[in-house]
KESE-600798 format. One record per residue (C-alpha): x, z, y. Coordinates in Angstrom, 2 decimals. Layout:
node east:X | up:Z | north:Y
...
//
This chain:
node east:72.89 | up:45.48 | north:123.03
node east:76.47 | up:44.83 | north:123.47
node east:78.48 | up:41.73 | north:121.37
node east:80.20 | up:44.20 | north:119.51
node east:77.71 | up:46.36 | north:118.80
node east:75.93 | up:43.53 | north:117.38
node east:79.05 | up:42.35 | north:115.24
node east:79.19 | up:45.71 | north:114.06
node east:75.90 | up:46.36 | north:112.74
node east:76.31 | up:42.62 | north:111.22
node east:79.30 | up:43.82 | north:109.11
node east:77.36 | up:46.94 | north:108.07
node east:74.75 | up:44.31 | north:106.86
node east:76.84 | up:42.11 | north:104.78
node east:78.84 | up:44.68 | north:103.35
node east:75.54 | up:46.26 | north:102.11
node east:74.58 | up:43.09 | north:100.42
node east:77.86 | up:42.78 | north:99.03
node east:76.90 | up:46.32 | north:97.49
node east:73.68 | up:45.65 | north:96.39
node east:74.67 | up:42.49 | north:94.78
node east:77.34 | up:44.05 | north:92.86
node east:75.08 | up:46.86 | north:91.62
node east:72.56 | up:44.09 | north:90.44
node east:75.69 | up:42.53 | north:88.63
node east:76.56 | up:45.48 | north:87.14
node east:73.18 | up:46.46 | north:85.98
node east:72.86 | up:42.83 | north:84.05
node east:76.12 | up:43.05 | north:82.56
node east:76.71 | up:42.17 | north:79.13
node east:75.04 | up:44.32 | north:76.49
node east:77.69 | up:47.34 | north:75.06
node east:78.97 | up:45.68 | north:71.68
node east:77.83 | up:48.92 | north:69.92
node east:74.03 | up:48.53 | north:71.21
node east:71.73 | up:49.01 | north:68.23
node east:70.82 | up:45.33 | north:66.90
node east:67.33 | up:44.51 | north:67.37
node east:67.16 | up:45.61 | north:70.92
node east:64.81 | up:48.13 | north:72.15
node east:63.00 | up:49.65 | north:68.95
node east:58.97 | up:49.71 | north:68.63
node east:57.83 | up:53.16 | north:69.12
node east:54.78 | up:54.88 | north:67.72
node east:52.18 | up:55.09 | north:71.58
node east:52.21 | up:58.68 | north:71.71
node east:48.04 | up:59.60 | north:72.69
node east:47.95 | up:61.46 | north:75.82
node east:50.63 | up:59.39 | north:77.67
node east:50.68 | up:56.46 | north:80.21
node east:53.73 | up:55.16 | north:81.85
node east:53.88 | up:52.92 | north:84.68
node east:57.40 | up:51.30 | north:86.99
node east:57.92 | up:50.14 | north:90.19
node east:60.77 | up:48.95 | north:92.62
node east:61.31 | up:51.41 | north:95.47
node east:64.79 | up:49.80 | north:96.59
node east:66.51 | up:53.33 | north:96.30
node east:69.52 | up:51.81 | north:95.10
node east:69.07 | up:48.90 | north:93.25
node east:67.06 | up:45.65 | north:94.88
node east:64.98 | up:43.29 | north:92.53
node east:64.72 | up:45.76 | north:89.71
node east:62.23 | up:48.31 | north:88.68
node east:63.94 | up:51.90 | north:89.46
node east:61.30 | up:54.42 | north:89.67
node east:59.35 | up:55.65 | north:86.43
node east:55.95 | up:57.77 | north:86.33
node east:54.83 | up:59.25 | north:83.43
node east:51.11 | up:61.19 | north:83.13
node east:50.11 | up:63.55 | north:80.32
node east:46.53 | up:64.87 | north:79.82
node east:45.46 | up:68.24 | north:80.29
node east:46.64 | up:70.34 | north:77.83
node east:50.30 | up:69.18 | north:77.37
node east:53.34 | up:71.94 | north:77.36
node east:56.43 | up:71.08 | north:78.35
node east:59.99 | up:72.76 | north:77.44
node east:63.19 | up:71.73 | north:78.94
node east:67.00 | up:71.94 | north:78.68
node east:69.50 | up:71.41 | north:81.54
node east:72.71 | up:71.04 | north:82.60
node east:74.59 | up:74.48 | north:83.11
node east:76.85 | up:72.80 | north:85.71
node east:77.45 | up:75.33 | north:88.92
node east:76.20 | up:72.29 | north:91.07
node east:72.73 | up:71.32 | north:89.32
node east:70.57 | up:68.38 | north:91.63
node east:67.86 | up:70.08 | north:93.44
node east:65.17 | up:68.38 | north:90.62
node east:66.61 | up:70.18 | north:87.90
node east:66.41 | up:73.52 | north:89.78
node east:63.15 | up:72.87 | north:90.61
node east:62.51 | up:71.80 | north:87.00
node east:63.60 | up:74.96 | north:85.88
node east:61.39 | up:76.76 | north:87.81
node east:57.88 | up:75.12 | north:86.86
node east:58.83 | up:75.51 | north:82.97
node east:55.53 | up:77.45 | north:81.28
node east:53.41 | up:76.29 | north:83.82
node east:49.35 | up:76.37 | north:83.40
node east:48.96 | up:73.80 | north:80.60
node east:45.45 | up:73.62 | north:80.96
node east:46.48 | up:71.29 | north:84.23
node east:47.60 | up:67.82 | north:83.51
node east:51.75 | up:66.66 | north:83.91
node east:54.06 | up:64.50 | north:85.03
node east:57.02 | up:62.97 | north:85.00
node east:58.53 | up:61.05 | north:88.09
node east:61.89 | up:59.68 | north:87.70
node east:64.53 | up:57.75 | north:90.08
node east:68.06 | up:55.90 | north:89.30
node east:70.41 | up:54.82 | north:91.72
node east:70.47 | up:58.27 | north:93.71
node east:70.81 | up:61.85 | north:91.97
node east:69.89 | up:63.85 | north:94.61
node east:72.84 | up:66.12 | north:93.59
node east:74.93 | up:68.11 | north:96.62
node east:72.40 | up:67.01 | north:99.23
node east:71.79 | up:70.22 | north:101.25
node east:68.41 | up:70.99 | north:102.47
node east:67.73 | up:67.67 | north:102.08
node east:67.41 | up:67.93 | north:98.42
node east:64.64 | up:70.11 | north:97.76
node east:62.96 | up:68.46 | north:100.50
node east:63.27 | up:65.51 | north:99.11
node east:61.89 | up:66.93 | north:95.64
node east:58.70 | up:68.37 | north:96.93
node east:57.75 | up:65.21 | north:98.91
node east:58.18 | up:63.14 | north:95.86
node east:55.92 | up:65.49 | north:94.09
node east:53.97 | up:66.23 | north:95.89
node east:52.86 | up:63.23 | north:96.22
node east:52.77 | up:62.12 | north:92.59
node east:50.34 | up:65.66 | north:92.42
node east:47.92 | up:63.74 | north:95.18
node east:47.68 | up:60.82 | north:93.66
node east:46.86 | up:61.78 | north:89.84
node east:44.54 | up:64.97 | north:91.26
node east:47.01 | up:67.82 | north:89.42
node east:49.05 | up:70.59 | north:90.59
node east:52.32 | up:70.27 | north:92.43
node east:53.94 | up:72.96 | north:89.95
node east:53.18 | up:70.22 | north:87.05
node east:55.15 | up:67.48 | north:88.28
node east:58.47 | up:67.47 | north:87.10
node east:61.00 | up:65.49 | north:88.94
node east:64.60 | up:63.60 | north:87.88
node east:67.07 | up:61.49 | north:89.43
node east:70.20 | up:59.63 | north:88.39
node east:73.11 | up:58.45 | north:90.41
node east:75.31 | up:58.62 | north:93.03
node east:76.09 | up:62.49 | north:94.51
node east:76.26 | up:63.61 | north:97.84
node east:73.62 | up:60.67 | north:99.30
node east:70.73 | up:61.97 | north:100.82
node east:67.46 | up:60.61 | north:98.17
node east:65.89 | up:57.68 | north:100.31
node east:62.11 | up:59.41 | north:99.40
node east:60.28 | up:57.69 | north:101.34
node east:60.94 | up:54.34 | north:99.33
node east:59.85 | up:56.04 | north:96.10
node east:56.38 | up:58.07 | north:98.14
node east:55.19 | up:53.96 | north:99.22
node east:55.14 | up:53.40 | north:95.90
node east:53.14 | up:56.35 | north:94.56
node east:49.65 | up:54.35 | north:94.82
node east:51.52 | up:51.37 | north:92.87
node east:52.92 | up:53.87 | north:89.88
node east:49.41 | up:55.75 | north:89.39
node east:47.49 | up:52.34 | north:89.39
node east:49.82 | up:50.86 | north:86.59
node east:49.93 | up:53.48 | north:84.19
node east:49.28 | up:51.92 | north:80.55
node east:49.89 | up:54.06 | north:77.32
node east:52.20 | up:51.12 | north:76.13
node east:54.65 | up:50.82 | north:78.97
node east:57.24 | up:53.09 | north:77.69
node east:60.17 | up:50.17 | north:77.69
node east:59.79 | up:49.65 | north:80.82
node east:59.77 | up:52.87 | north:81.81
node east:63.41 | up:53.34 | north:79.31
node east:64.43 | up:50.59 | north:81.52
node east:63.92 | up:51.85 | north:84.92
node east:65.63 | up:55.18 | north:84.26
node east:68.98 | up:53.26 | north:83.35
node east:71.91 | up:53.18 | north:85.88
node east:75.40 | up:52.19 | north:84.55
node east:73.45 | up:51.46 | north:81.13
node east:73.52 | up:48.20 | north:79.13
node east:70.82 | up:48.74 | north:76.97
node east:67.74 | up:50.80 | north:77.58
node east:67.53 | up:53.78 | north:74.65
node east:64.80 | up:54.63 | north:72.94
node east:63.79 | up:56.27 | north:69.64
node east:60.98 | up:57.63 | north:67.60
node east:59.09 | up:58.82 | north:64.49
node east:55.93 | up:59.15 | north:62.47
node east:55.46 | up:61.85 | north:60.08
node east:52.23 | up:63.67 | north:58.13
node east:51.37 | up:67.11 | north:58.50
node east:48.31 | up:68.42 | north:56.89
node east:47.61 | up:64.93 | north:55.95
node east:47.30 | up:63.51 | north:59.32
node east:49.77 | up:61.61 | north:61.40
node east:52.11 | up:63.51 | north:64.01
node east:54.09 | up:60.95 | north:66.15
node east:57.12 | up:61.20 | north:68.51
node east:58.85 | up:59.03 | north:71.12
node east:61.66 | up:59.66 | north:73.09
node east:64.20 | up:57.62 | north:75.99
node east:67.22 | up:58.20 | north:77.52
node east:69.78 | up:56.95 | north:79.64
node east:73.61 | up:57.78 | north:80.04
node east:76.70 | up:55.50 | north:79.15
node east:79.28 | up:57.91 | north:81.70
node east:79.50 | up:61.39 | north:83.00
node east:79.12 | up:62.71 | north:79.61
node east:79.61 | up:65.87 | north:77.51
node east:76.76 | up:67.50 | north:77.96
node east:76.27 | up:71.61 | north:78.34
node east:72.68 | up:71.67 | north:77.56
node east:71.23 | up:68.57 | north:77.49
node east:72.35 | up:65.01 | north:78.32
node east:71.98 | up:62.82 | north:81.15
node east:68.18 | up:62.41 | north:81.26
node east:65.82 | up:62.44 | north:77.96
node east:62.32 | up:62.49 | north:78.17
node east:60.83 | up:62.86 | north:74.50
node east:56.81 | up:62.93 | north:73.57
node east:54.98 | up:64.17 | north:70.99
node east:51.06 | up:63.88 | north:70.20
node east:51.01 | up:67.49 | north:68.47
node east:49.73 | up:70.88 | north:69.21
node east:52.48 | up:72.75 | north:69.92
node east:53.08 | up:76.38 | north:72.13
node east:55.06 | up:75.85 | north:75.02
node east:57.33 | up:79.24 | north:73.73
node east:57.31 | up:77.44 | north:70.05
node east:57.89 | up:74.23 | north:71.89
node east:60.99 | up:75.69 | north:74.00
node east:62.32 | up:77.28 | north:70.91
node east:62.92 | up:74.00 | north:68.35
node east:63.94 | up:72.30 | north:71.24
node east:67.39 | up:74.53 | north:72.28
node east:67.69 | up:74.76 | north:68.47
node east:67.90 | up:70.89 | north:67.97
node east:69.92 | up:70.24 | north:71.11
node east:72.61 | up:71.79 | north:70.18
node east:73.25 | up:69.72 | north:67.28
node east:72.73 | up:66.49 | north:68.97
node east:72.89 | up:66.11 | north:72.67
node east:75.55 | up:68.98 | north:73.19
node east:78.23 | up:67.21 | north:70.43
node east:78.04 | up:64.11 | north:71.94
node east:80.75 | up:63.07 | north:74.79
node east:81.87 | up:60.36 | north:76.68
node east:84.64 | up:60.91 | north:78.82
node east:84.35 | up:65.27 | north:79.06
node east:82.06 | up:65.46 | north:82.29
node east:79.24 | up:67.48 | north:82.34
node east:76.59 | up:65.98 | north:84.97
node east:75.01 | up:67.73 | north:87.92
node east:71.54 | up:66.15 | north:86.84
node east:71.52 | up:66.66 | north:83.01
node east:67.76 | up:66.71 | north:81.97
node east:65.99 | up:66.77 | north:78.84
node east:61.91 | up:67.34 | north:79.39
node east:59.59 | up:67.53 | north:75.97
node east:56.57 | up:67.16 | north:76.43
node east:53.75 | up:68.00 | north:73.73
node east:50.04 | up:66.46 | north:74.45
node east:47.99 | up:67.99 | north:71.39
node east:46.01 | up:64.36 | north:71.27
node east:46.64 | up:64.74 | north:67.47
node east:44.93 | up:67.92 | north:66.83
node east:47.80 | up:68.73 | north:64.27
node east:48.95 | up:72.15 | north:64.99
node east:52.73 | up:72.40 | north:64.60
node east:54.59 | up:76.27 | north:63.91
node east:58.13 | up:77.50 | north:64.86
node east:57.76 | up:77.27 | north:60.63
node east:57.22 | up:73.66 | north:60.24
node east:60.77 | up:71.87 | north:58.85
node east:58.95 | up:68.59 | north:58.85
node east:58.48 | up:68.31 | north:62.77
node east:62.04 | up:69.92 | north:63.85
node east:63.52 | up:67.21 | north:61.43
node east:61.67 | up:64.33 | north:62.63
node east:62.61 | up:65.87 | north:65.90
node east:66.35 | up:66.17 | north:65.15
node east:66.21 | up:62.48 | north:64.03
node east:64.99 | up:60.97 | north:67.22
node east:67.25 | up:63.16 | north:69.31
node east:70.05 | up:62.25 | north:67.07
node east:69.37 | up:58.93 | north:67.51
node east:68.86 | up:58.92 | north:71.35
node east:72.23 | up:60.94 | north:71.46
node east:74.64 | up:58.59 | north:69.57
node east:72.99 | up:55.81 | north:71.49
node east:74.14 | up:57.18 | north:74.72
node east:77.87 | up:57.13 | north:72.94
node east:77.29 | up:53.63 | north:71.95
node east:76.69 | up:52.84 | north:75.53
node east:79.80 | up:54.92 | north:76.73
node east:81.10 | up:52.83 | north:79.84
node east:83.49 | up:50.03 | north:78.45
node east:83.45 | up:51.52 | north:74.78
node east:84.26 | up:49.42 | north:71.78
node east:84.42 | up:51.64 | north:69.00
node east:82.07 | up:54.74 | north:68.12
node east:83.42 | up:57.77 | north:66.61
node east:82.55 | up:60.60 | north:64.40
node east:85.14 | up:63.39 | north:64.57
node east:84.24 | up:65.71 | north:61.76
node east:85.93 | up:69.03 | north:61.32
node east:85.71 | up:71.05 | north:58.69
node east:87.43 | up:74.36 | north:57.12
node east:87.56 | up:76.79 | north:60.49
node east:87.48 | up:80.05 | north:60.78
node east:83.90 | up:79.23 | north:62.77
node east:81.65 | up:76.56 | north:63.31
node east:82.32 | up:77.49 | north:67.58
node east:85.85 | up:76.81 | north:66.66
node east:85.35 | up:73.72 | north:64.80
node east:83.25 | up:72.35 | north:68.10
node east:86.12 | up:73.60 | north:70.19
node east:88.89 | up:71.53 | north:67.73
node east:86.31 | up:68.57 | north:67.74
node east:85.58 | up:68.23 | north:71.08
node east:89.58 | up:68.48 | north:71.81
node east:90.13 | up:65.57 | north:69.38
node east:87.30 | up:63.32 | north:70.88
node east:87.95 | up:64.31 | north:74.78
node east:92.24 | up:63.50 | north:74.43
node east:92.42 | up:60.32 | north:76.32
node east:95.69 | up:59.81 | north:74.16
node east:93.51 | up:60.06 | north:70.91
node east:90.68 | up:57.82 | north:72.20
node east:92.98 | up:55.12 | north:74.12
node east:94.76 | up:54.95 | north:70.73
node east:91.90 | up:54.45 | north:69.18
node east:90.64 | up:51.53 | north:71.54
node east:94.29 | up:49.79 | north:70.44
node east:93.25 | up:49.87 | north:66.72
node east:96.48 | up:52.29 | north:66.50
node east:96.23 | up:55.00 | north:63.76
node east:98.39 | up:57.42 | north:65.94
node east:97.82 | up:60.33 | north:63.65
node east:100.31 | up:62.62 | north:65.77
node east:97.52 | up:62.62 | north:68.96
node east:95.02 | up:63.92 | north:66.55
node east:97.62 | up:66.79 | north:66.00
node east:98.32 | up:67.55 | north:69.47
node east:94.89 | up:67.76 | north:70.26
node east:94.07 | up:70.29 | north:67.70
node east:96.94 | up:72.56 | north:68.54
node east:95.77 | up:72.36 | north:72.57
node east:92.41 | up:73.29 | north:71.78
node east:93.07 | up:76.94 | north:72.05
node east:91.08 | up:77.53 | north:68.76
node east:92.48 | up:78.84 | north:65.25
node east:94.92 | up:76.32 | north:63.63
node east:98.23 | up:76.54 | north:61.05
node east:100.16 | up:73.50 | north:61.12
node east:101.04 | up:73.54 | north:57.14
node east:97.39 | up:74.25 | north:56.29
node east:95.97 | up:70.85 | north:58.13
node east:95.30 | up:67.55 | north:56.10
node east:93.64 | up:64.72 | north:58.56
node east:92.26 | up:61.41 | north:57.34
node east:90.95 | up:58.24 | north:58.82
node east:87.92 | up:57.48 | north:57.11
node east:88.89 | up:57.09 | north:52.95
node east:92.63 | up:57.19 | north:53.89
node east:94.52 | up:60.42 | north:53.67
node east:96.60 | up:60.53 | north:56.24
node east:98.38 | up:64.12 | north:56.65
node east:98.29 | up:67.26 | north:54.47
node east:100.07 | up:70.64 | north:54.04
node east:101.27 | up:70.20 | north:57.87
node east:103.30 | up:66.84 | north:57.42
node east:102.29 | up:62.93 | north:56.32
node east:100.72 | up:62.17 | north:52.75
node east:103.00 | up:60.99 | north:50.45
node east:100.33 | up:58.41 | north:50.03
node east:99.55 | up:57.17 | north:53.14
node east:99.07 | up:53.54 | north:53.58
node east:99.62 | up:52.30 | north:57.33
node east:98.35 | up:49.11 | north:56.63
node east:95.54 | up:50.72 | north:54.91
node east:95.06 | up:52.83 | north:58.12
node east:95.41 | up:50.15 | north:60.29
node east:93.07 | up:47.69 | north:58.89
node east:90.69 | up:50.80 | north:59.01
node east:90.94 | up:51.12 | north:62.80
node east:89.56 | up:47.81 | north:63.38
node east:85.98 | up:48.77 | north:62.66
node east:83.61 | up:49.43 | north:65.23
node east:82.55 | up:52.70 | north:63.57
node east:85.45 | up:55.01 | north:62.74
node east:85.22 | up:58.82 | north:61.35
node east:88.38 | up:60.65 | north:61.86
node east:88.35 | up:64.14 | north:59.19
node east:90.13 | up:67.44 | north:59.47
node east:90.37 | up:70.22 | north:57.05
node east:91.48 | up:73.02 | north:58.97
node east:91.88 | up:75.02 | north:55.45
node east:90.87 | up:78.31 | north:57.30
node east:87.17 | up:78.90 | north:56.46
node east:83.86 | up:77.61 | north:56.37
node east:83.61 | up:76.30 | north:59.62
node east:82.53 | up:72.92 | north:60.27
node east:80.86 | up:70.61 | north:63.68
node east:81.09 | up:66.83 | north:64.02
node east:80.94 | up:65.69 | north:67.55
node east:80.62 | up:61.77 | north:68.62
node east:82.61 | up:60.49 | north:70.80
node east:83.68 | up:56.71 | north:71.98
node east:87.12 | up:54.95 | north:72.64
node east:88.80 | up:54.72 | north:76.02
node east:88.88 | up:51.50 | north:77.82
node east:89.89 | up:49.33 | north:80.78
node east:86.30 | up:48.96 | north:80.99
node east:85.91 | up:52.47 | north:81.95
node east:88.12 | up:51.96 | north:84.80
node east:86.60 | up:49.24 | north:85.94
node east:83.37 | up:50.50 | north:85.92
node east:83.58 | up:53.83 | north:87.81
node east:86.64 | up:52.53 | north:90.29
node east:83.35 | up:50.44 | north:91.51
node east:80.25 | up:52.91 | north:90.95
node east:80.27 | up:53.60 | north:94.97
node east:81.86 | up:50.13 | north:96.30
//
């Protein structure tokens, strides 16, 4: 082997470290100011589940990265994805085993660091190896293992990294692993989400438990970066399938970050019956409890938007729809002019306007009134006679901010959440590939 050859392939080395060690500085940066206090919640152990971890090295080195979840026999599963016109070769395959044979046990296997997204043949590939194998090693059919992955695009999935560790995954599971398992699906993340809920039905305890991770590439059209939520009742897979689009579309899919819909948005529900509680497309109680932990999981992913300081409601009410209300909201919490103002603790009223007469949806300029919080800012189409800037001013300084508007049209109404826009944000995804 030639000197230069050899100089080469020692560059390629070191700057491959250099990667690798900022990825593990990134990955133990400082905790998002808006991370719920308390860290990492304690969640009701979901019967029917076991979790396990392991570090395959797909990305990240000296940190667990791979998470296996098993359900028993029995368990359906419904599912939301990503609409994008590039979906990762795991959600497509997702998509096709939803309403398999629940009488067969399930799994979960999931990967950060790589999202298998825009990966040619290589993809699918890459998908049935991985479960494949997981279907080996806990004795179930391939069709039940449901796959995810999180990270870069365009890089072939390193699967063989994740396959050696199969034997390690199946060996740990434990029913009472599911932080670490929230903490192995996190990439850009500074806190690992989770959320969950106890409620009676019939007198007897139904419990739910749900992670996620996601802090950039985020408005989701379907689902959110990846969610994986449990549930100990007896539910119908159709039943199952049906509360779930109901409830994501008034959590995950009025949540974003910076407008970006992912190529590997996931959300996989998975219902083991260990309760014996029987739950109906009828039953308020569940889809409530439901709504709260997805809720939860949702604005969480907001409070971990990359670099954000500030977490924002944007409520909209008075439309001649609730669709254009979203459409108003979303154009209000996706204006990099409205949400950079907001990171200066500037209440720039007149961005908020120009994003509501961009949006494309129903608006009259002398019908709008806008306020930040308690303080009225606008009304009738020009400034309150009212209006306090000071007032305003000191209101932009908290860390959670609602910003109103009556569009005085109809009933319409949608709140969406949304973050601020900082140099952080930069900073971080300048660097994702470096």
């Amino acid at each position: 082997m030639g000197k230069k050859h050899k100089i080469k392939k020692l560059e390629k080395k070191v700057k491959r470290l250099k990667r690798d060690l900022k990825a593990a500085l990134n990955h133990t940066s400082d905790v998002a100011p808006l991370a719920p206090k308390g860290g990492f919640p304690a969640l009701p152990i979901i019967g029917g589940v076991r979790f396990s971890t392991a570090a395959a090295g797909v990305k990240y080195h000296g940190r667990q990265d791979v998470m296996l979840a098993e359900m028993i026999a029995g368990t359906t599963i419904a599912g939301v994805f990503t609409r994008s016109s590039t979906r990762a070769a795991p959600v497509l395959d997702c998509q096709v085993k939803l309403g398999s044979n629940p009488a067969q046990k399930a799994a979960f296997v999931v990967n950060s660091g790589n999202a298998n997204a825009f990966t040619g043949a290589n993809g699918p590939a890459s998908v049935s190896k991985v479960t494949s194998g997981v279907a080996a090693q806990l004795n179930m059919p391939d069709n039940r293992v449901y796959s995810a992955s999180t990270g870069v695009i365009g890089e072939p999935l390193p699967d063989g990294r994740i396959t050696a560790k199969l034997a390690e995954l199946a060996s740990g599971l434990s029913a009472d692993n599911i932080e670490a398992a929230a903490n192995a699906i996190r990439t850009t993340d500074t806190f690992a989400k989770g959320a969950g809920a106890e409620i009676m039905i019939d007198g007897k305890p139904v419990r739910i438990a749900g992670i996620a991770k996601g802090s950039g590439m985020i408005q989701p059209d379907m689902a959110t970066m990846l969610v994986f939520i449990f549930t100990d009742a007896v539910i119908d897979q159709v039943v199952l399938q049906g509360i779930l689009s109901a409830q994501v579309n008034k959590t995950f899919n009025n949540i974003t970050v910076d407008s970006d819909t992912s190529t590997s948005d996931s959300l996989l529900l998975a219902a083991t019956g260990a309760s014996g509680v029987t739950v109906t497309a009828e039953n308020v109680a569940f889809s409530q409890a439901l709504h709260g932990v997805m809720l939860d999981l949702a604005q969480q992913v907001v409070r971990d938007g990359e670099g954000a300081t500030k977490l924002v409601t944007v409520h909209v009410t008075g439309a001649v729809s609730d669709q254009d209300a979203k459409t108003h909201a979303l154009s209000i919490a996706n204006s990099p002019l409205v949400k950079t103002a907001i990171a200066g603790e500037d209440p720039n009223w007149g961005r908020v306007v120009m994003a509501i007469g961009k949006s494309g949806a129903t608006a009259d300029r002398d019908l709008l009134s806008i306020s930040f919080g308690d303080v009225l800012v606008a009304e009738k189409g020009w400034v309150s006679p009212n209006y306090s800037e000071e007032a305003a001013a000191a209101y932009m300084k908290h860390e959670e901010l609602t910003i109103a508007v009556d569009l005085g049209l109809g009933n319409g109404e949608a709140k969406v959440w949304t973050c601020d826009l900082t140099h952080g944000y930069i900073q971080i995804n300048a660097d994702y590939r470096s």
